[in-house]
C-alpha positions as CSV (number, residue, x, y, z in Angstrom):
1,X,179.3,95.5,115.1
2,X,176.8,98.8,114.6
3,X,173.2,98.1,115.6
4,X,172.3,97.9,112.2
5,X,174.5,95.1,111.0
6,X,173.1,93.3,114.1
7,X,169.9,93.6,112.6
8,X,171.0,92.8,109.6
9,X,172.6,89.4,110.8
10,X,169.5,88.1,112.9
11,X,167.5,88.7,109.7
12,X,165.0,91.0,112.1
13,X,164.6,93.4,109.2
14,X,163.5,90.4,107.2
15,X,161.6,89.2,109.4
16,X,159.4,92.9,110.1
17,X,159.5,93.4,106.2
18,X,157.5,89.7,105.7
19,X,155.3,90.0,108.5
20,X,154.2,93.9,107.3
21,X,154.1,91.8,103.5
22,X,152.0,89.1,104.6
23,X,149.8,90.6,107.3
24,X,148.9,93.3,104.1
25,X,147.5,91.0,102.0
26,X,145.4,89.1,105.2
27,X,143.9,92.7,105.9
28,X,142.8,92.5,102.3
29,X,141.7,88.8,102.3
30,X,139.6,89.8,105.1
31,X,138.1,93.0,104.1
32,X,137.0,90.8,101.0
33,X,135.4,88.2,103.4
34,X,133.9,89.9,105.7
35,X,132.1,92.4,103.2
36,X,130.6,89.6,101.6
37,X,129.8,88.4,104.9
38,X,128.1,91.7,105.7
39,X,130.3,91.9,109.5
40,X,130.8,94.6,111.2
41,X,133.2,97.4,110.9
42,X,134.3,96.4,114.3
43,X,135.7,92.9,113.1
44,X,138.2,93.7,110.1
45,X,139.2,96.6,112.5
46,X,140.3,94.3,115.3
47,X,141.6,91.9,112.9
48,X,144.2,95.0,112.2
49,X,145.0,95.8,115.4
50,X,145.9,92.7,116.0
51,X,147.9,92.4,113.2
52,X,149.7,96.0,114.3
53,X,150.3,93.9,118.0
54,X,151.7,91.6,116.9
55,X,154.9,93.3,114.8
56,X,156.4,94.4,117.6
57,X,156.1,91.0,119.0
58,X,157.6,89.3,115.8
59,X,160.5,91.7,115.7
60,X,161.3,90.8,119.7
61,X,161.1,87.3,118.3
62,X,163.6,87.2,115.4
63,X,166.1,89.2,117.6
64,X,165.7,87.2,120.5
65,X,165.2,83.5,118.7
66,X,167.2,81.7,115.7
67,X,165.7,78.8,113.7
68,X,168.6,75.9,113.8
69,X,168.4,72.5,112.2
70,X,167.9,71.3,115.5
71,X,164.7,74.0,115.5
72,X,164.0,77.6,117.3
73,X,167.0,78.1,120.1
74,X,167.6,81.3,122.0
75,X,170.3,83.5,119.6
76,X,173.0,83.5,123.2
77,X,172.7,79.8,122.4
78,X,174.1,79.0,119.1
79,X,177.5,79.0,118.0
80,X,177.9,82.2,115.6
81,X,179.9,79.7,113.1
82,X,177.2,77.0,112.4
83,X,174.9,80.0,112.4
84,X,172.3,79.6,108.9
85,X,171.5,82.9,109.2
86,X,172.3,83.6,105.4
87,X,170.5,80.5,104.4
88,X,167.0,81.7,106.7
89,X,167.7,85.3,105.3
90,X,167.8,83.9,101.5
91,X,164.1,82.1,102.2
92,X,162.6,85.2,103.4
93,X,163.9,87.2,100.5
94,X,162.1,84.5,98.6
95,X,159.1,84.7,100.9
96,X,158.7,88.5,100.3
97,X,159.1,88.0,97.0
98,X,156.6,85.6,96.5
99,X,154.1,87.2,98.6
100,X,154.9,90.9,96.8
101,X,154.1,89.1,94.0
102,X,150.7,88.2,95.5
103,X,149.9,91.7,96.7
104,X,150.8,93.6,93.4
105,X,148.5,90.3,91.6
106,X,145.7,91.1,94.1
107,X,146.5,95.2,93.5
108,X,146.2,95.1,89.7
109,X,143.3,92.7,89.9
110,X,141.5,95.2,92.3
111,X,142.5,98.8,90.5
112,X,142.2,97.7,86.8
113,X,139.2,94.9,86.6
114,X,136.9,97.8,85.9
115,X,134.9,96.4,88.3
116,X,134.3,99.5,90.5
117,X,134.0,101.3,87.6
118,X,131.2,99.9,85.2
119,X,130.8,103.7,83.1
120,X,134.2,105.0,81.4
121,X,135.7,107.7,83.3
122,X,136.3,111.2,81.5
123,X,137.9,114.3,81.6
124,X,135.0,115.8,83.4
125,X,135.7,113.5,86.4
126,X,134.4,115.0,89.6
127,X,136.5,115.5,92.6
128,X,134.4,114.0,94.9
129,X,135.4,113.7,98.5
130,X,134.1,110.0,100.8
131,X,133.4,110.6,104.6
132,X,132.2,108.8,107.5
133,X,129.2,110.5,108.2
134,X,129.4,111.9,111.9
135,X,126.9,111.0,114.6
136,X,123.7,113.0,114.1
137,X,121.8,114.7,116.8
138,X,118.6,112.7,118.0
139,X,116.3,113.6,117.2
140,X,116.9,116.9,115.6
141,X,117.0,120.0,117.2
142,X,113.6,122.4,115.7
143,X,115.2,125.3,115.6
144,X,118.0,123.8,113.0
145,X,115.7,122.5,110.3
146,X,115.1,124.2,107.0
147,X,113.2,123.4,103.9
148,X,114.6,125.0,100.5
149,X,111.7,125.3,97.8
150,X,112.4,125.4,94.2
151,X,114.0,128.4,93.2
152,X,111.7,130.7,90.8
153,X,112.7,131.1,87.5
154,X,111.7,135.0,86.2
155,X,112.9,134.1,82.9
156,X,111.3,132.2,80.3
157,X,113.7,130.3,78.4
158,X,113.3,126.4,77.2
159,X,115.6,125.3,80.3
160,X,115.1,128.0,82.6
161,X,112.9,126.2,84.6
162,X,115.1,122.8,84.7
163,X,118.3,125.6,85.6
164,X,116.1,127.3,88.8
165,X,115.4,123.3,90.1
166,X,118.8,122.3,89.5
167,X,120.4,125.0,91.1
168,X,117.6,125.1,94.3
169,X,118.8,121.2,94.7
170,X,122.5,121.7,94.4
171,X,122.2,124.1,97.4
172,X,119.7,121.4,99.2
173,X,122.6,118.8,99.0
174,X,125.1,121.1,100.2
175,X,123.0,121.7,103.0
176,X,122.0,118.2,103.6
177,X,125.4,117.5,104.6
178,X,125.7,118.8,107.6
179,X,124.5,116.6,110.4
180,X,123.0,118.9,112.9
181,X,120.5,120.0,110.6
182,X,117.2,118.9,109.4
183,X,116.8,119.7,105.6
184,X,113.5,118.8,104.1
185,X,114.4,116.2,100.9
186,X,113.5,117.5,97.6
187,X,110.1,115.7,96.7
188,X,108.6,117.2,99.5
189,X,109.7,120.8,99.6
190,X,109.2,120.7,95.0
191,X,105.8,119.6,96.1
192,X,104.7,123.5,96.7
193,X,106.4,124.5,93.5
194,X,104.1,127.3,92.1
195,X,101.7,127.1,94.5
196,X,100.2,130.3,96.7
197,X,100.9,129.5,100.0
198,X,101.9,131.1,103.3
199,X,105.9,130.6,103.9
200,X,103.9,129.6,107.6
201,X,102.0,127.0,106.5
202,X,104.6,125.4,104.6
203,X,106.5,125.1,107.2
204,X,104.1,123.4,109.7
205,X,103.3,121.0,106.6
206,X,107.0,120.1,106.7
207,X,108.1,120.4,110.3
208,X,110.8,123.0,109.9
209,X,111.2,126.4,111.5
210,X,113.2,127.9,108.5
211,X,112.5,128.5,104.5
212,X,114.7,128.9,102.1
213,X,113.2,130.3,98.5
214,X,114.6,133.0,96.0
215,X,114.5,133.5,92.0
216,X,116.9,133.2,88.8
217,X,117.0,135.5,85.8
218,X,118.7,134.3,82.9
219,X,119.4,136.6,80.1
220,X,122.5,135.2,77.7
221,X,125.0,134.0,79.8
222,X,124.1,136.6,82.3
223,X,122.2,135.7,85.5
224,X,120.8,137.4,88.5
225,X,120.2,135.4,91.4
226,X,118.4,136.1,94.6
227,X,117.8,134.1,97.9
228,X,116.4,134.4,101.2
229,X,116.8,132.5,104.5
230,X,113.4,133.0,106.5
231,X,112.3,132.7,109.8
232,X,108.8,130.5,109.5
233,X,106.7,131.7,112.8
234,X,107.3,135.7,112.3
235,X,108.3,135.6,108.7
236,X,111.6,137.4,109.9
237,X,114.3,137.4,106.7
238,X,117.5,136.2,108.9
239,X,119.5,136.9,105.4
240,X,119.1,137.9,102.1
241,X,121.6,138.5,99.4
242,X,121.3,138.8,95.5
243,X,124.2,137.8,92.8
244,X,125.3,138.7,89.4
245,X,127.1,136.5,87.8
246,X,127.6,134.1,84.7
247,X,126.7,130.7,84.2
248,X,130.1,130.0,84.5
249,X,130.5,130.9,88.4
250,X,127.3,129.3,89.0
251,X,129.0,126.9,91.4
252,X,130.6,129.4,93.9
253,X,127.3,131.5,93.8
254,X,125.7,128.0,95.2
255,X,128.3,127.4,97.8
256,X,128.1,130.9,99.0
257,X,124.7,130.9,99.6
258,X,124.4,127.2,101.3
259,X,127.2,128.3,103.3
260,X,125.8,132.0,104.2
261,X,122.3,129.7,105.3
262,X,124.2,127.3,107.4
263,X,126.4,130.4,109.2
264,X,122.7,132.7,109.8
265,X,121.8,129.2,111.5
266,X,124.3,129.5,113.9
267,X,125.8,126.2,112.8
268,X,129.8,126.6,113.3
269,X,131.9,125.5,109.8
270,X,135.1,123.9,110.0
271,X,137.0,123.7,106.8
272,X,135.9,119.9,106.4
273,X,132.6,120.3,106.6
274,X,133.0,123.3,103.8
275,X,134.6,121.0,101.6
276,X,131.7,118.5,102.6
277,X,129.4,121.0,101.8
278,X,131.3,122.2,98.5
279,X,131.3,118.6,96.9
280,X,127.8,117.5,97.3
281,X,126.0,117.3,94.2
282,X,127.0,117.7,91.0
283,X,128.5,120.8,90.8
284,X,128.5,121.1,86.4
285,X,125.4,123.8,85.6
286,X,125.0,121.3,82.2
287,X,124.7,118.5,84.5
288,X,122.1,119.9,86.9
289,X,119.8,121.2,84.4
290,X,120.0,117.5,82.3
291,X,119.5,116.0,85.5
292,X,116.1,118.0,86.4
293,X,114.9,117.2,82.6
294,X,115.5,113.1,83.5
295,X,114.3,113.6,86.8
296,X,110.9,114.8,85.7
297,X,110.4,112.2,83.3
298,X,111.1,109.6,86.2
299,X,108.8,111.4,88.3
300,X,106.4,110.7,85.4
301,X,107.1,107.6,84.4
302,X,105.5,106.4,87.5
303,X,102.5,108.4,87.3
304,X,100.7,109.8,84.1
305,X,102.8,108.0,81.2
306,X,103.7,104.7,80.2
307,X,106.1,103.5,82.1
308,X,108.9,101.7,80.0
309,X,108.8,103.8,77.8
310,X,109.3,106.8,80.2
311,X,112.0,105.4,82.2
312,X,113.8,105.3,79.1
313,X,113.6,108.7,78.1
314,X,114.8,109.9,81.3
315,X,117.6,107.8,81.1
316,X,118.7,109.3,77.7
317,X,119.0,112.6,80.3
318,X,120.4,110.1,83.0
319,X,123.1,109.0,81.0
320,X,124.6,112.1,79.6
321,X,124.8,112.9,83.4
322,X,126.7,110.0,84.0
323,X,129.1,111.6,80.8
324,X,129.7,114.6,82.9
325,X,130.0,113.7,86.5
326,X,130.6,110.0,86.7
327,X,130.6,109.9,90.1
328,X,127.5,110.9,91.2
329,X,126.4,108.2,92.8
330,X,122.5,109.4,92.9
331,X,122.0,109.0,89.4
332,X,122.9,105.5,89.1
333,X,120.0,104.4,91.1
334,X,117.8,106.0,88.9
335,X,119.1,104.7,86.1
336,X,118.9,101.3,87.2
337,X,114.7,101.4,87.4
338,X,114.2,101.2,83.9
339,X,116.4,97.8,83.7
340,X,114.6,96.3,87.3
341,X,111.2,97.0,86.1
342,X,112.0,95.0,82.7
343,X,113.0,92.1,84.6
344,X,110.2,92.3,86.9
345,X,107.8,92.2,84.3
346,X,109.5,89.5,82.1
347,X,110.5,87.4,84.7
348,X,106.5,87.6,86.8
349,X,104.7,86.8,83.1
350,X,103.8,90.2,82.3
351,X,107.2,91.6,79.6
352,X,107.2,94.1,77.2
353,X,106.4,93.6,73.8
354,X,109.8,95.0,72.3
355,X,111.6,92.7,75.5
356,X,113.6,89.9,74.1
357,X,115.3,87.3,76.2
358,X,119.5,89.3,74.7
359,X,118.2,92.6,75.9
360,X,116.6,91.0,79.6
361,X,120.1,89.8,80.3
362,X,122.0,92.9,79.0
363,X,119.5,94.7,81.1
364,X,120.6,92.5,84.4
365,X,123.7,93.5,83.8
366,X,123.2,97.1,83.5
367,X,121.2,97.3,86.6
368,X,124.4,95.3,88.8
369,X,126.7,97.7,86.5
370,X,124.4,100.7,88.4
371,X,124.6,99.3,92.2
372,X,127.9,98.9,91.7
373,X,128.7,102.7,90.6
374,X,126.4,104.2,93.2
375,X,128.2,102.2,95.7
376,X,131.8,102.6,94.6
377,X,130.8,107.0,94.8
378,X,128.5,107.2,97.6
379,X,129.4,110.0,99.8
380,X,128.4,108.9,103.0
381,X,128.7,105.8,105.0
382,X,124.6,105.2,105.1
383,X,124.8,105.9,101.8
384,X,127.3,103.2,100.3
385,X,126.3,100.8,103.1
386,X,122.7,101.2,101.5
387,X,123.9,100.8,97.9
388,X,125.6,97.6,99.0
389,X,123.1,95.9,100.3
390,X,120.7,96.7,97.2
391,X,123.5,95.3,95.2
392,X,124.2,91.7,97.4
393,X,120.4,91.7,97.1
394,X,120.0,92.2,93.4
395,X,122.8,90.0,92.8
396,X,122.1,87.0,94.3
397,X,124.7,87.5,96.5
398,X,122.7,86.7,99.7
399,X,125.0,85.5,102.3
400,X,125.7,88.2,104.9
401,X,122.6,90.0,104.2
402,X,121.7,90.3,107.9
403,X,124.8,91.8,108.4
404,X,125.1,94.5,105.8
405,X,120.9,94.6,106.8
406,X,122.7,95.9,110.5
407,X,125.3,98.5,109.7
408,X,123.1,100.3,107.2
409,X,120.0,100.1,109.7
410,X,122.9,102.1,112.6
411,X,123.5,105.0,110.0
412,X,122.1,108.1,111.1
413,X,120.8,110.1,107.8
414,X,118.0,110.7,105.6
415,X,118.2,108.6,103.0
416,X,116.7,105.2,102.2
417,X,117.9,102.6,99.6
418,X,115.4,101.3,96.8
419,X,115.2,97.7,98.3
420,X,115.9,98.4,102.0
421,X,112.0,97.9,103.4
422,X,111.8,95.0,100.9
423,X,114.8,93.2,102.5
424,X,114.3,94.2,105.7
425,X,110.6,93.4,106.4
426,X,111.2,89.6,105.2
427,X,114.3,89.0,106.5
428,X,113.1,90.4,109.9
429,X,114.1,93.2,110.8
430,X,110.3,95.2,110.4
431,X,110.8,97.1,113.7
432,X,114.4,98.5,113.1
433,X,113.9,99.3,109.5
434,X,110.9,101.6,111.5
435,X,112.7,103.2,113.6
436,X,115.3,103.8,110.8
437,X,112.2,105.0,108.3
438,X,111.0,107.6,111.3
439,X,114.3,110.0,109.9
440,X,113.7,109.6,106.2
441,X,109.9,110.5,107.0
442,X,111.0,113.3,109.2
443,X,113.2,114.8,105.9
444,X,110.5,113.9,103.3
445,X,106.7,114.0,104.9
446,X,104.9,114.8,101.6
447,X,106.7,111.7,99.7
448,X,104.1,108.9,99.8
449,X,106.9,106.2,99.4
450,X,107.9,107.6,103.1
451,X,104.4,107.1,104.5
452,X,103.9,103.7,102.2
453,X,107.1,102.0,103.7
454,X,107.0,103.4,107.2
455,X,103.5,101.8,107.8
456,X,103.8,98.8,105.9
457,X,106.7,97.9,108.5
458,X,104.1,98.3,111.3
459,X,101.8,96.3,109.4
460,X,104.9,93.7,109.8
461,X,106.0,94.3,112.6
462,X,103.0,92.7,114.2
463,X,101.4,95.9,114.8
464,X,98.3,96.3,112.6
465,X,96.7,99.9,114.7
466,X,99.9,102.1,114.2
467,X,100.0,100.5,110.8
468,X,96.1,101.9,110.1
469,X,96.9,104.8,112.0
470,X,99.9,105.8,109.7
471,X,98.1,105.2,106.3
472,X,95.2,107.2,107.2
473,X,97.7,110.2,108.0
474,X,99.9,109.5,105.4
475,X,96.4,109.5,102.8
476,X,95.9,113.1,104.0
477,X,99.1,114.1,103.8
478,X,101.1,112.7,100.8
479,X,98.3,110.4,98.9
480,X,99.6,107.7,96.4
481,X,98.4,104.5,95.0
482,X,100.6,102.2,96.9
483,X,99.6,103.9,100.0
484,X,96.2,103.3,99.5
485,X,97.4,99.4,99.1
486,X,99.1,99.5,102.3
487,X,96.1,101.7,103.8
488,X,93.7,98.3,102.6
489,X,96.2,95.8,103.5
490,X,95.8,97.9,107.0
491,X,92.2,97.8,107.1
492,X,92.1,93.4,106.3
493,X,94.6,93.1,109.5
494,X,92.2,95.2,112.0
495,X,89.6,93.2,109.9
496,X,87.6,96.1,108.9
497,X,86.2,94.4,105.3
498,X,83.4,96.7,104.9
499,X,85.6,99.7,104.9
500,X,88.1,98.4,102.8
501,X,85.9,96.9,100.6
502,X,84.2,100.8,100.5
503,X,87.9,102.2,99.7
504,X,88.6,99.5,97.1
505,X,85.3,100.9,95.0
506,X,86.4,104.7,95.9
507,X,90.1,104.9,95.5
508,X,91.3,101.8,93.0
509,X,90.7,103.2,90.0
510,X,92.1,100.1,87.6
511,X,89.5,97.7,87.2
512,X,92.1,94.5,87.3
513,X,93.6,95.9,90.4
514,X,90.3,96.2,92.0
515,X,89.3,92.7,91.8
516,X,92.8,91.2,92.8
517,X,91.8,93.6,96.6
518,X,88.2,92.5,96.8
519,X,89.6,88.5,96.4
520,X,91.7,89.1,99.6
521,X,89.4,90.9,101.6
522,X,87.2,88.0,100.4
523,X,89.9,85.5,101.5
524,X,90.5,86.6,104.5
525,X,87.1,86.5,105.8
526,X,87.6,83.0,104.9
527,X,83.8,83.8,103.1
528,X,83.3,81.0,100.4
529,X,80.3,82.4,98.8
530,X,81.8,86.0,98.4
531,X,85.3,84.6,97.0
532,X,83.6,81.8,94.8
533,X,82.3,83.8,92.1
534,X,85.2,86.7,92.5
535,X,87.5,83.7,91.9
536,X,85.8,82.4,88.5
537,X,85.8,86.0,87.3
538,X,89.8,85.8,87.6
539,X,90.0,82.3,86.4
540,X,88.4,83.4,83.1
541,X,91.0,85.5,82.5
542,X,93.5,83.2,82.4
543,X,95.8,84.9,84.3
544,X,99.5,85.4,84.9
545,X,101.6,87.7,86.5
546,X,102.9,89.3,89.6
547,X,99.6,89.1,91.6
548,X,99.0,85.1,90.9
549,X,101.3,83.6,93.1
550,X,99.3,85.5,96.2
551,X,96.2,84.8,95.0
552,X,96.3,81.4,94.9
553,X,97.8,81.3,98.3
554,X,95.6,83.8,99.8
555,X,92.6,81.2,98.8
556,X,94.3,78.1,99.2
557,X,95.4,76.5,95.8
558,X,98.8,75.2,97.0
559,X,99.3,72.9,93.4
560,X,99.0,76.7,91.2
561,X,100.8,78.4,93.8
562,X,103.5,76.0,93.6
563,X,103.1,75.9,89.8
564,X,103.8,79.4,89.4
565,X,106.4,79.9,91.5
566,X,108.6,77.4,90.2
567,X,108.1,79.1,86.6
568,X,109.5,82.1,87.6
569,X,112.1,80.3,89.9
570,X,113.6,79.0,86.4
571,X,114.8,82.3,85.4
572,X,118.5,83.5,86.7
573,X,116.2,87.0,88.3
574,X,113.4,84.7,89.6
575,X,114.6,84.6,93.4
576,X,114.3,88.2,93.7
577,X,111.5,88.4,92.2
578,X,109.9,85.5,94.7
579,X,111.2,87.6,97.6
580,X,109.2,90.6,96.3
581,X,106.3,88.0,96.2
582,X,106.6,87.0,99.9
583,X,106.8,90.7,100.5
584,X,103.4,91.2,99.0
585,X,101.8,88.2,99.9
586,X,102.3,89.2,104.2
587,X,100.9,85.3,104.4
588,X,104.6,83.0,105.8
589,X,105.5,81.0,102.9
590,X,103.1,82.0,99.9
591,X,104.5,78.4,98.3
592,X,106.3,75.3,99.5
593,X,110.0,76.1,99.5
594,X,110.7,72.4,98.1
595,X,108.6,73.9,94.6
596,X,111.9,76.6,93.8
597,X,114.8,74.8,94.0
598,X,117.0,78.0,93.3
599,X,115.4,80.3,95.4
600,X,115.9,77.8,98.6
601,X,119.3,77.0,97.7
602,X,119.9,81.0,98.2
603,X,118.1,81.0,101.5
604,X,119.5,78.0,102.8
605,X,123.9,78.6,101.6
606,X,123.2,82.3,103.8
607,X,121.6,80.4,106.5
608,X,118.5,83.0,105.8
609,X,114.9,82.1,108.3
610,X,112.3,80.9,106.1
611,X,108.9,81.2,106.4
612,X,108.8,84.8,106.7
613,X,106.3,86.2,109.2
614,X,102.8,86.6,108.3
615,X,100.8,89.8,108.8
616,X,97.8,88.6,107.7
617,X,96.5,85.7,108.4
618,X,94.1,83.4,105.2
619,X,91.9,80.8,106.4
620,X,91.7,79.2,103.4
621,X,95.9,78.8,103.3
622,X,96.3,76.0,105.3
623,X,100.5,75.7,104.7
């Protein structure tokens, strides 16, 4: 009998074919489980080495063992003609059968759910390209960092502009893919966008030793476009080159100069890290220019216009984005602001006129619908690890949060995710999320969110200097208002109240917001006669809203503090918003955790720590 009819008869091909069945659908089962665990990488890889062991360990097994009715005996054992090898081989064709079945159930279910894929997917589909983003150097080395400023444009068309910024950050992403190079992140290098200044003081304001700037002239569909990589401390042009082209070759122009950079750096490109290179972004000149006309709105949507209704003009650019490329995973984020600061609002006793209860929850859904995109198309491991744990956060889906906390925390990169500093300051992890927030504020030092977060995760780390320290520097260099709430926040832990109450007066412009600071420096003096009639003033009002939880347990009113978290705690968003209020308050537990049923329910089924720390310290708080 051939080798193969041997097989054949001691069912071992069965046998391998069931066990390669079956341990496929555990590795799935367990890739399920442990990401909604948050483990490791490490764990569902061993589980799959262990499962590769132990095939060839199985197949030894079938051809050296028989099952009998008497049980397992060794094959030399049993009689060839009361053999029930046919009747074994007939249950594992049934086994693999059933367990095919399974597989191609859990395939379908996985593929054609839609749930990876919240935004339908068009023609226009971009090729994108997902990598494990390589160990980067540490820190980086000075003379590899570059900062590209906004292209100008030399034309004056209505989109010219929007066409010169899109085209500056397509070539800023390109270049922010490779790992041995620092590249300044876009809202600091735009912040010197048409301003009159030295290439060598931009460059000390930013930390780099290189600049990248040029020009674009659009006339028809003809452009001209120029660019120069230069050498910051003697102003030396290391390259130079000028193109004529069309719109329509826009995209190689880009990736020829990004690549032409990165070679006069002296960094060495293999062809993956080209095709890295070549798929960052968004690489569709329509996109990019719609994408600079959202992103401006955003930009002020938080500053000089009203809010709501800004966010939701820049998502009218957003989403034909999303049209063209819908799998750029950056966008999505955006997109989702408009929807989280709805539910904020609503949920905290401060909603929109125009908000009814139909549009909140179609507005929940949207904003998961986001989180999910931007982490089925993120790029880069930091980057999808990121997007995950905004989404478990968002969700409700809070067991495992330390863990997916962990591996996003180990990435080495740039960026940050929109709830990272929230999470990680209350869950506990205030000193790792600073070490991690040291790169992003190396990448973007004129962002004040960079400053803001890196100093308010001193501030809870239990170290209030470096925390004062941090804000004053980050006030010079990149000023903002939530800074400046950090920067008095700061000032109440090293208990200088004069000077915050001086900074309050200079630098708080809104009148509401004012009184809300001078209650807590107030309150944590522990000075009765300064907080009593600050406290009446507020009472009058008849307040509600984000601030009242932590007022009333900054000076003590456990009942209203209780009261009003257990409102919001009603609503299917109220948890996260009560984590944001913990986050705020930097007092422990701002209310008893008996008062929100939901919200400790949450903490307790992902076996979360709870009280938080506390930062600063109330007299008055006596829970």
């Amino acid at each position: 009998m051939s080798l193969f009819a041997e097989l054949q008869r001691r069912n071992v091909i069965r046998v391998g074919a069931a066990y390669a069945v079956v341990s496929w659908v555990l590795a799935q089962v367990a890739e399920f489980a442990f990401e909604n665990f948050g483990a490791p990488d490490w764990v569902l890889k061993s589980v799959v080495v262990v499962l590769l062991l132990g095939l060839p360990i199985v197949l030894i097994f079938a051809w050296a063992f028989e099952l009998t009715p008497e049980g397992i005996k060794r094959e030399k054992e049993v009689d060839r003609s009361a053999s029930i090898t046919p009747q074994t081989g007939r249950k594992l064709d049934r086994t693999i059968i059933v367990v095919l079945l399974i597989a191609v159930t859990w395939f379908a279910w996985d593929k054609f759910t839609g749930a990876n894929d919240p935004r339908p997917v068009t023609a226009a589909v971009m090729d994108t390209v997902t990598v494990e983003s390589e160990p980067a150097p540490a820190p980086f080395e000075v003379d590899k960092s570059v900062a590209v400023l906004p292209f100008v444009a030399m034309s004056s068309g209505p989109d010219d502009e929007y066409f010169a910024d899109g085209l500056t950050e397509e070539i800023l992403n390109s270049l922010a893919q490779l790992p041995e190079l620092l590249v300044t992140a876009r809202t600091s290098a735009f912040s010197f966008k048409g301003q009159d200044i030295s290439i060598q003081e931009i460059a000390t304001t930013l930390g780099v030793q290189h600049i990248v700037e040029g020009s674009v002239r659009r006339s028809g569909d003809r452009l001209r476009v120029t660019a120069q990589l230069i050498r910051a401390d003697d102003g030396f042009h290391l390259w130079s080159d000028n193109y004529d082209s069309t719109s329509a070759d826009m995209i190689s122009v880009q990736e020829n100069i990004a690549e032409k950079i990165a070679v006069a750096l002296d960094i060495v490109l293999d062809e993956r890290k080209r095709e890295v290179m070549r798929q960052a972004g968004l690489r569709n000149v329509e996109a990019f220019t719609l994408y600079q006309k959202g992103l401006d709105l955003f930009e002020r949507a938080h500053g000089e216009m009203d809010q709501l209704e800004g966010l939701r003009q820049a998502n009218d650019y957003f989403e034909q984005v999303m049209d063209l490329v819908p799998k750029y995973w950056e966008v999505y984020a955006n997109h989702s602001d408009l929807y989280i600061h709805m539910l904020n609002n609503s949920v905290s006793g401060d909603p929109d006129s125009d908000v009814t209860s139909e549009t909140l929850a179609d507005a929940y859904q949207s904003a998961l619908a986001d989180y999910q995109a931007a982490t089925s198309y993120a790029p880069t491991a930091r980057q999808r690890y990121l997007a995950e744990l905004d989404l478990a956060f968002l969700s409700g889906n809070w067991r495992g949060l330390s863990g997916r906390m962990e591996k996003a925390l180990a990435e080495p990169g740039c960026q940050d995710g929109n709830w990272t500093p929230t999470i990680a300051n209350v869950l506990g992890y205030s000193a790792e999320y600073h070490e991690f927030s040291e790169a992003v504020l190396a990448c973007d030092p004129l962002r004040t969110l960079s400053w803001f977060n890196a100093s308010r995760a001193k501030l809870w780390a239990g170290d209030p200097v470096e925390a004062l320290r941090l804000t004053r520097e980050g006030s010079e260099t990149a000023p903002g208002l939530w800074l400046t709430m950090t920067h008095l926040q700061a000032l109440i832990a090293n208990d200088l109240h004069d000077e915050a109450a001086q900074t309050i007066e200079s630098e708080i412009q809104d009148a509401g917001l004012a009184h809300v600071f001078h209650m807590m420096v107030a309150a944590h003096r522990g000075d009765q006669d300064r907080l009593a009639p600050l406290v009446d003033a507020y009472d009058e009002q008849a307040p509600v809203g984000f601030f009242d939880i932590l007022i009333n347990a900054w000076i003590g009113r456990r009942d209203a503090a209780n009261q009003a978290a257990a409102e919001i705690d009603e609503h299917y968003f109220g948890p996260m918003v009560l984590w944001q209020e913990a986050h705020w308050c930097q007092c422990g537990a701002p209310w008893d955790l008996e008062a929100t049923p939901n919200f400790a329910a949450k903490i307790e089924e992902a076996n979360l720590t709870w009280p938080p720390k506390t930062p600063l310290s109330f007299p008055l708080k006596d829970w």
